[in-house]
Structures are given as structure tokens and as C-alpha cells.
N, C-alpha and C positions, 0 to 999 in steps of 0.2 A: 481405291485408297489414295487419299491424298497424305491430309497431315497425322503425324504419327507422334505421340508421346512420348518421349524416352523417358521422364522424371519430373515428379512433383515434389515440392515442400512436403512435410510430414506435416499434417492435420494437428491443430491447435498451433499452428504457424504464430510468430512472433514479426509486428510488423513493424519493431526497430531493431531488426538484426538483418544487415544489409546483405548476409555472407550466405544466410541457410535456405531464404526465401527465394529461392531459383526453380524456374523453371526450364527443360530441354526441350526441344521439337524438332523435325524433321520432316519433309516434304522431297516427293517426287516430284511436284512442279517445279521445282527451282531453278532448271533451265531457260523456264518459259519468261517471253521479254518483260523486262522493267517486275520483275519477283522482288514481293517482299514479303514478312509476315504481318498479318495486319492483327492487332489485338487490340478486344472489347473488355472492359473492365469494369465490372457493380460491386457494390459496397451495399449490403441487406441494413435497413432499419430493424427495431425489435418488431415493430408494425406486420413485417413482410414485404411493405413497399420497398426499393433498393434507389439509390443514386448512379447514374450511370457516370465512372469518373474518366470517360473521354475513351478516344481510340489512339495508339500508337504504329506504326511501323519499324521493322527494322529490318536491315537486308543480310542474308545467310551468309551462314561460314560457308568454306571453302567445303563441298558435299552434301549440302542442303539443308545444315542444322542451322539453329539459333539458341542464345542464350537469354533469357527475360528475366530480370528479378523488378515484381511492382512495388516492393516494399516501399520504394521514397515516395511514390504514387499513394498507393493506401495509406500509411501514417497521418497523413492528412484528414481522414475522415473519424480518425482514433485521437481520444483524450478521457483518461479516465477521472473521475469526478469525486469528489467530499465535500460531504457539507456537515459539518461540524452540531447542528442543531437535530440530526435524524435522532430518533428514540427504538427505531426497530429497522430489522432486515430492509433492504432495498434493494432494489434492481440498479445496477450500472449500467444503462444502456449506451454507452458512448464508447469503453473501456474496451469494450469484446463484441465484436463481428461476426457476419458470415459474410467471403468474399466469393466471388463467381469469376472464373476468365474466360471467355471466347477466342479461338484462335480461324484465320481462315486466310486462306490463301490470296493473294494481290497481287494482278499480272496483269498483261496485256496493252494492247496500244491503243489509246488509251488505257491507262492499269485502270481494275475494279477487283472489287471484293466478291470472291468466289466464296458464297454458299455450301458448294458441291463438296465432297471434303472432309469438312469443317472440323476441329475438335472443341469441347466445352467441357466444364467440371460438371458432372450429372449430380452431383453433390456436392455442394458450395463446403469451402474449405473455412475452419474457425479460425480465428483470428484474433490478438488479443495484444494489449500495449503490454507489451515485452522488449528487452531490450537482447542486444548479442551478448551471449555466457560462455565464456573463455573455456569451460567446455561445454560443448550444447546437450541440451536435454534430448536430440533424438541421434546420441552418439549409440548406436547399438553397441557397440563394446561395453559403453560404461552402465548405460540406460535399460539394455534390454529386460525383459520384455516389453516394458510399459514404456519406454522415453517418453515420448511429450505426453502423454497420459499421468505421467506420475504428479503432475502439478492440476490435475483435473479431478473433480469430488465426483467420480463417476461411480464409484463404489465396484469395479466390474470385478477384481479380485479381493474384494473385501476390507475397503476402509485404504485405499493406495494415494487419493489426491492428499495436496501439502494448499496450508495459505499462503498466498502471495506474499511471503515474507522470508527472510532468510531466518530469521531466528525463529524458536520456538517458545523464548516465556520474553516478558517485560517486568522490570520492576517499578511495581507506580504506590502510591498512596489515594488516600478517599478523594484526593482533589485532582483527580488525572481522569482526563478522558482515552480513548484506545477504540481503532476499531480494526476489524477483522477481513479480509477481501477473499474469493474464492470464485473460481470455475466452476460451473457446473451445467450438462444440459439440462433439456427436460424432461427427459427420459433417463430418472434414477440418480442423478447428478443436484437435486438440488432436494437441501433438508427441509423437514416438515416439522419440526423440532430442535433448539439446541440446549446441549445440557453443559449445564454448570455442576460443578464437584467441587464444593468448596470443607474447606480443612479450617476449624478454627477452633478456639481454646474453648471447651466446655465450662470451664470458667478462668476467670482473671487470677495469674498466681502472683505470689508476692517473691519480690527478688529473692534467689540466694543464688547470689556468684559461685563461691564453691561447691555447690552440689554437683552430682554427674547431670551429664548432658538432659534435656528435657524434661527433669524434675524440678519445680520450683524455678523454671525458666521463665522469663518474663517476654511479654511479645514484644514487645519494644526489640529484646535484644535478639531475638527469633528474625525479625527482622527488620535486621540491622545492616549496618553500610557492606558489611562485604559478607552477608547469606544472600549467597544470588542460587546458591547451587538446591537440591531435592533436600527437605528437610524429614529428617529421622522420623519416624514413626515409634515411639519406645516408649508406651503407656500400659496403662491395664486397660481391659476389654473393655471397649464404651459402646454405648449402643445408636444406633442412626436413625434417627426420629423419621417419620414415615407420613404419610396421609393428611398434611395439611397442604391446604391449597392457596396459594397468594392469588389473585385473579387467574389470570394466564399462566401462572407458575407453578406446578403442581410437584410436591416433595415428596419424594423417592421414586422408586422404579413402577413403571405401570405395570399393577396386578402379582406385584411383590410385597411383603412385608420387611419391617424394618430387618436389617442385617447385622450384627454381628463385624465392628471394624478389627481386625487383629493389629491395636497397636499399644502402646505403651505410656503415654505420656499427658495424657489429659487434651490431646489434641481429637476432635472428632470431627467424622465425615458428614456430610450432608448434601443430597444430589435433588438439583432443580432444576425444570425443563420449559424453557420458553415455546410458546405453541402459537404465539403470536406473528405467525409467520406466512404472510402471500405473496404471491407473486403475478402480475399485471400482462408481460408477454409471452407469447410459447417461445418467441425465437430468442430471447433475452440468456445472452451466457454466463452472464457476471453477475457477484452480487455482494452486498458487505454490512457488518452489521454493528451498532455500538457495544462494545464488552470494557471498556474501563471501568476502575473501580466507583468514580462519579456517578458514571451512567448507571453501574449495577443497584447504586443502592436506591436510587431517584426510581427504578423500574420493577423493585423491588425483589431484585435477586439475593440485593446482599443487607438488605435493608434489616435484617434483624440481625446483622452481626457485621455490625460498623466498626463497633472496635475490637473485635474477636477474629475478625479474618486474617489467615494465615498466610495461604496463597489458595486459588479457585483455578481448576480446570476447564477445557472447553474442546467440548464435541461437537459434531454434527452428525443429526441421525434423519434416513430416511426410513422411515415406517422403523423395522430392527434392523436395517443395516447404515453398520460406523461407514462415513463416508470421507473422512479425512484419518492418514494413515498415523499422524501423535499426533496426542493434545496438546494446545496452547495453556499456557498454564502464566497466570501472573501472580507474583511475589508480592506481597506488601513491605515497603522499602521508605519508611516514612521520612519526609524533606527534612532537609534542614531551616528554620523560619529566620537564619539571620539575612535573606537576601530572598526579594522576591523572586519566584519560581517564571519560566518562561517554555512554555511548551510549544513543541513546535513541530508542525506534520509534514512528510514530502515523500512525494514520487517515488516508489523504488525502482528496481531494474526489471521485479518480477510484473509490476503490472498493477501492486496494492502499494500503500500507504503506512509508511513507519510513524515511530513517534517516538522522540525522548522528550524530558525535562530537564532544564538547564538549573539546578539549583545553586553554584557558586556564585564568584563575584562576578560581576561584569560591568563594563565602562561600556559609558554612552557619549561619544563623540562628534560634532557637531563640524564636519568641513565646510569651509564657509571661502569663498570666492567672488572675489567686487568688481564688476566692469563700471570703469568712472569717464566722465567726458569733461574737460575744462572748459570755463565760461568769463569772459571781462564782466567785471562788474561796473557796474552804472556810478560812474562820481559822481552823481547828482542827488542821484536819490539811493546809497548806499547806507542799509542798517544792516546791524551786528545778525540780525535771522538769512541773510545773502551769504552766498556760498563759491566761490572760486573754483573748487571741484565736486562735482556731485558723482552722486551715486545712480549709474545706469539699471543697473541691474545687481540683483544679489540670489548668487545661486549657495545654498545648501544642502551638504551629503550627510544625512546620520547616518554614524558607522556604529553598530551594536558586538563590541566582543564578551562572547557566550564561552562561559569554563564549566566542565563536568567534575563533577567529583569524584571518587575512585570508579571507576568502572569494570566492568568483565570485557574478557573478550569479545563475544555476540555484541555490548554493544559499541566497543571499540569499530566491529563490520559493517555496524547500523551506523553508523557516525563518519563513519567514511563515504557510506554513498550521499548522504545527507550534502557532503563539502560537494560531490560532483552531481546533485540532482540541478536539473533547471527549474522545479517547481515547488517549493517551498511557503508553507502560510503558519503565523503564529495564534496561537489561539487565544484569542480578547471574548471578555466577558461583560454585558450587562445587565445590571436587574432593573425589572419593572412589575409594577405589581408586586412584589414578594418572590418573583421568577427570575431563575438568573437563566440568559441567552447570550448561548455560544455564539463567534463565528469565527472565521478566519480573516488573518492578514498579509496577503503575501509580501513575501520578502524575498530577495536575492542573495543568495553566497558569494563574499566576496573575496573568500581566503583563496590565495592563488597558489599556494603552497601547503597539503595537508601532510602530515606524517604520520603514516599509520604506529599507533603505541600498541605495542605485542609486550605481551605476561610473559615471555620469556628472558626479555630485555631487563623491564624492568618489575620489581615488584610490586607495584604500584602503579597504572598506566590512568590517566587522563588525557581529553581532549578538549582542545579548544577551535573556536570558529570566530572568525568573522562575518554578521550580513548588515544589510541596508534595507530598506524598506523598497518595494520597488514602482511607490506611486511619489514622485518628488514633492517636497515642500513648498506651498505657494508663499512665496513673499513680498510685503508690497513694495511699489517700484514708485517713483518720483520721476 
């Protein structure tokens, strides 16, 4: 026996949480001359091929342990990815890893790497851009049984992973894109299906303010600036249309007939199942998919009830089993049109990709800085186009400040990490041909002071931000 394991990170490891990702070891060599521990370190492709990210040493505590955390090591090989133009599921192969560690003894005079020994992870540990969480997910007090599990679509106790998100709904309108991020292996952890549950007005009603709640309620006011929360269900029995098929989208339950919704209000149910779903690597852990209101109707989830949607649910299902433990559900929350909308996507802590719209006012700001040099001018041959100080250089900062309108809590949380994300892109649109293509533009946070607004403060909470673009303005020079 040489080196001995005391403790590893818990599997599904987070490779920007500097605190969790430690490893312990100990050795009976450590007496022996010029002892150190010598560590090998891979980072898996989805391929199976691996990057080997160098060797380190480091020399034992006092008894022959060591402390090792690779997190600042691996981070480097981790960046999760959006591209703004996808139309269906994709693999994040960048976002989520398998890492491997080799540990072995280094001694002797001249020291060498002792083989004899050795310890290695016989099964490379998952990995994924996660950030440290003020309490960690593999706190067994809080977490057990599942800790780092519970954020995994593993389905092993039935529907337990969460998306890479801290919230559970959004509220967007027909012109919002949104997309969705998730764990999962390949063994049971990744859907072959996802279903939409959409809720919408079996027909268009005509206003009456005074009536009771969801009679003769209008969707406008259904949803409106502050319905973020579960809306009623208070109708007479309506029935869920069944057995029509969009391409890829097939409406209702497979080898069910239509059901029976028990609600009240002229609101009806309707469940569609995207099947348009593959995947490219075995070893690939991550993966994420377009659900905004945009995308759904363009892909033709919600395409027949463009202006009848209420709010749409969203599952993940392998074969029958639910693999993420609640649905995401999004709100229809229509903009307001007196200020153009500014959507904007960024990094969260879990490892996916948030999104709000900025629909208030916002100023666009233009800092402007002159480096000038002085020049004699020529008496002789002096005209009014000659210049005594010119302009050396001109640097320009736009400064863009972004205001929300009333908000909820969840996304008072989403808007917080947004002020402390380093990755940030706005969402810019072109058409051609008749096509409008997305992409992103990044930009930078420049607000150095965020104040989180809490609903208990006040009755009313908004947020505001400032960012900059974070490719500079070229301007010409003389």
C-alpha cells in the first residue's frame, strides 16, 4: 500500500466552486527523500478522446497527507455555450465534463514518479460549470438523499433533476426567445421527448371588468403586468382535443384519448410532444433546448394558438418516466410597445442561461474622450482648413441603462445574478429572405452597485442596470 484516499468531491462536481472540489490523500512514503505527491490530470472530450491538463506536485502535511483542489485547473477546459439561432435540442459539449485524477508517489535522489502505489478515479468524476452555492448541493443535512443528484435529469427516483435555472416560470410574449439547459447522462438521464401543456382561451371573450374572476375575462388582462402567479382554473368542463399530429408534434397522450379538463373558465388544456430529439455523443452530459414563446410558434408548438395562449408547461420525458422534478411553465405577459424591448441572455451560477426583457425606458449614452497634440502653424502657407490642436485619438464608451417594469420576486433573483454575471449577450435580429435570424451581442455589466428590491420592502420592486457593449467603437483617427 502506498497512496490512500481519504475523500473526494461528490460526483457531478462544480468546477467554479473553489471550496467543495477537494481532494485528500495520504501516503506511507512520505518519509522517503525529496516526497511529493505528483498529480496527473484529463479533461474527457464528448469524443472519449481526453486533454491531458499537465502534472503538478505538491509536498505533504505534517503525517503524510495533502490537500488538492483542481477546480482553478479544470475551469479552464469548461465554457458553456448559446447560440441564439438553434431550433431544437443540442448537446453542450463544452459546459459538462468527465474529469480523471492520477495520484502517485515522487521520491528519491534523484525524485521520480512511482507507478507502484498509485491511486486513479476508476470512474472519471462529472463535471459541469457550476458556480460555489452559499449552501452547497451535496450538504447532506440539507440535500440528502440526492444532493448533487437533485440538479441531474437522472430520473433515478422519479422525475428529481431541476433546470439550470433558479426560477421555475418566465414571463415572456410572442416575440421572446427562452431556452432551457439540463444534466443528464446517457443512461436514463436524457429525454426522447418533451412535452408542452399549453392552457389557452377556447375562445376570445369580450371584456366585462365586473364579472367574477374568469368569466368574460379577457386575455390581455389574464395576462397582465402583475399575473405572474398559477392562474385559476374556474370553467365548465371543456374537452382536450386529441390525435392531431403537427410534424414532429403529436397532440395528446400516446394511446390515450382526449380527457376531460376539470376547469371552469373557458380556459382549455392541450398537450404536445416534441420527438425531434438526438443526440451525437455517448459521453456528452449537457444539453439545452429553444422553448420561448417565438421559437414555439415558428416550430410549431404554439402555432395554432398565437393569440390564445395563456401560459405552456414543460416536461421532459424518457420513454414514461418524468425526468425533471417541476415544470417550467411560461406566462404570457404582453410588452409594453412604447419603448423598444431589449432581451438579454447570461451565464447563471447553475451552469444554464437566463433571460429577461427589458421593456422600459432606457438611455443610450455615448462617453466620449479626446487625446489632442499641439502643432505651429506654417505663416506662409496658413488656411482657415489648418488646425493648431488636433485630435489624436477619440475613444468612445456606450453606456446603455436598462429599467424593468414591475417585477416578481424570482425575477428580482434572475436580475441580480445578471449585475454579477461576466457573460452576458443581447439578442439582435435580421431578416433575409422573409427570415428573421437571431444572434447574440455581448455586452458587459457595468453597474458597480446592484440593490436587490424585495416585495416586502416595497410594493412595487423594479430593477435597473447599466451595460456597455464589450467590442469598442472604432473611430477614425487623423
Amino acid at each position: 500500500m502506498s497512496i490512500t484516499k481519504i475523500s473526494t468531491p461528490s460526483d457531478w462536481a462544480r468546477v467554479n466552486d473553489t471550496n467543495r472540489m477537494t481532494y485528500y490523500f495520504s501516503s506511507n512514503k512520505w518519509n522517503e527523500p525529496n516526497f511529493q505527491f505528483y498529480f496527473n490530470l484529463r479533461v474527457y472530450n464528448v469524443d472519449g478522446t481526453y486533454t491531458d491538463c499537465g502534472n503538478y506536485k505538491l509536498f505533504p502535511d505534517s503525517g503524510g497527507t495533502v490537500e488538492f483542489n483542481p477546480s482553478e485547473i479544470y475551469r479552464n477546459f469548461f465554457n458553456t455555450q448559446i447560440n441564439l439561432s438553434r431550433t431544437a435540442l443540442d448537446e453542450e459539449t463544452t459546459g459538462a465534463r468527465k474529469t480523471q485524477l492520477f495520484v502517485y508517489d515522487y521520491y528519491g535522489s534523484p525524485p521520480e514518479k512511482k507507478t507502484a502505489g498509485s491511486w486513479s478515479e476508476t470512474t472519471p468524476l462529472n463535471c459541469y460549470d457550476g458556480c460555489q452555492q452559499s449552501i452547497p448541493y451535496d450538504y447532506a443535512a440539507l440535500n440528502a438523499p440526492l444532493q448533487n443528484l437533485q440538479w441531474v435529469m437522472s430520473g433515478v427516483t422519479g422525475g428529481q433533476g431541476k433546470f439550470l435555472t433558479d426560477t421555475n416560470n418566465y414571463r415572456m410574449d410572442n416575440t421572446d426567445y427562452g431556452f432551457l439547459y439540463a444534466l443528464g447522462p446517457k443512461d436514463g438521464g436524457r429525454p426522447d421527448r418533451i412535452k408542452y401543456t399549453i392552457y389557452y382561451w377556447s375562445v376570445l371573450q369580450n371584456p366585462c371588468p365586473d364579472g367574477p374572476l374568469g368569466i368574460g375575462l379577457t386575455q390581455d388582462y389574464m395576462s397582465g403586468e402583475n399575473q405572474s402567479q398559477s392562474l385559476p382554473m374556474q370553467s365548465d368542463e371543456v374537452y382536450m382535443d386529441t390525435g392531431v399530429t403537427l410534424g414532429n408534434y403529436s397532440d395528446g397522450e400516446p394511446g390515450g384519448g382526449g380527457q376531460p379538463v376539470p376547469s371552469k373558465s373557458g380556459i382549455t388544456q392541450s398537450i404536445l410532444y416534441d420527438t425531434s430529439i438526438s443526440f451525437h455523443y455517448d459521453n456528452s452530459l449537457k444539453y439545452y433546448f429553444p422553448m420561448g414563446p417565438y421559437q414555439c410558434i415558428n416550430n410549431g408548438i404554439l402555432s395554432g394558438y398565437t393569440n390564445r395562449w395563456v401560459y405552456y408547461d414543460i416536461d421532459l420525458y424518457n420513454g414514461t418516466k418524468l425526468l425533471n422534478k417541476v415544470p417550467f411553465r411560461v406566462y404570457k405577459q404582453d410588452k409594453c410597445l412604447k419603448y423598444d424591448p431589449w432581451q438579454l441572455f447570461w451565464l447563471n451560477p447553475h451552469g444554464g442561461y437566463d433571460t429577461f426583457t427589458f421593456t422600459a425606458k432606457k438611455d443610450i449614452v455615448h462617453k466620449i474622450s479626446r487625446e489632442t497634440y499641439k502643432q505651429k502653424l506654417d505663416k506662409y502657407s496658413y488656411n482657415t482648413y489648418a488646425a493648431g490642436e488636433k485630435v489624436f485619438n477619440t475613444s468612445v464608451v456606450e453606456e446603455i441603462t436598462l429599467r424593468t417594469h414591475s417585477i416578481t420576486q424570482q425575477e428580482a433573483q434572475l436580475l441580480m445574478q445578471l449585475a454579477e454575471c461576466p457573460v452576458v449577450y443581447v439578442l439582435r435580429t435580421y431578416k433575409y429572405g422573409g427570415t428573421v435570424y437571431p444572434y447574440g451581442v455581448p455586452y458587459i455589466p457595468i453597474t458597480d452597485t446592484a440593490t436587490y428590491p424585495i416585495k416586502k420592502n416595497d410594493k412595487e420592486i423594479y430593477f435597473e442596470i447599466k451595460i456597455r457593449p464589450s467590442n469598442q467603437k472604432i473611430i477614425q483617427k487623423q
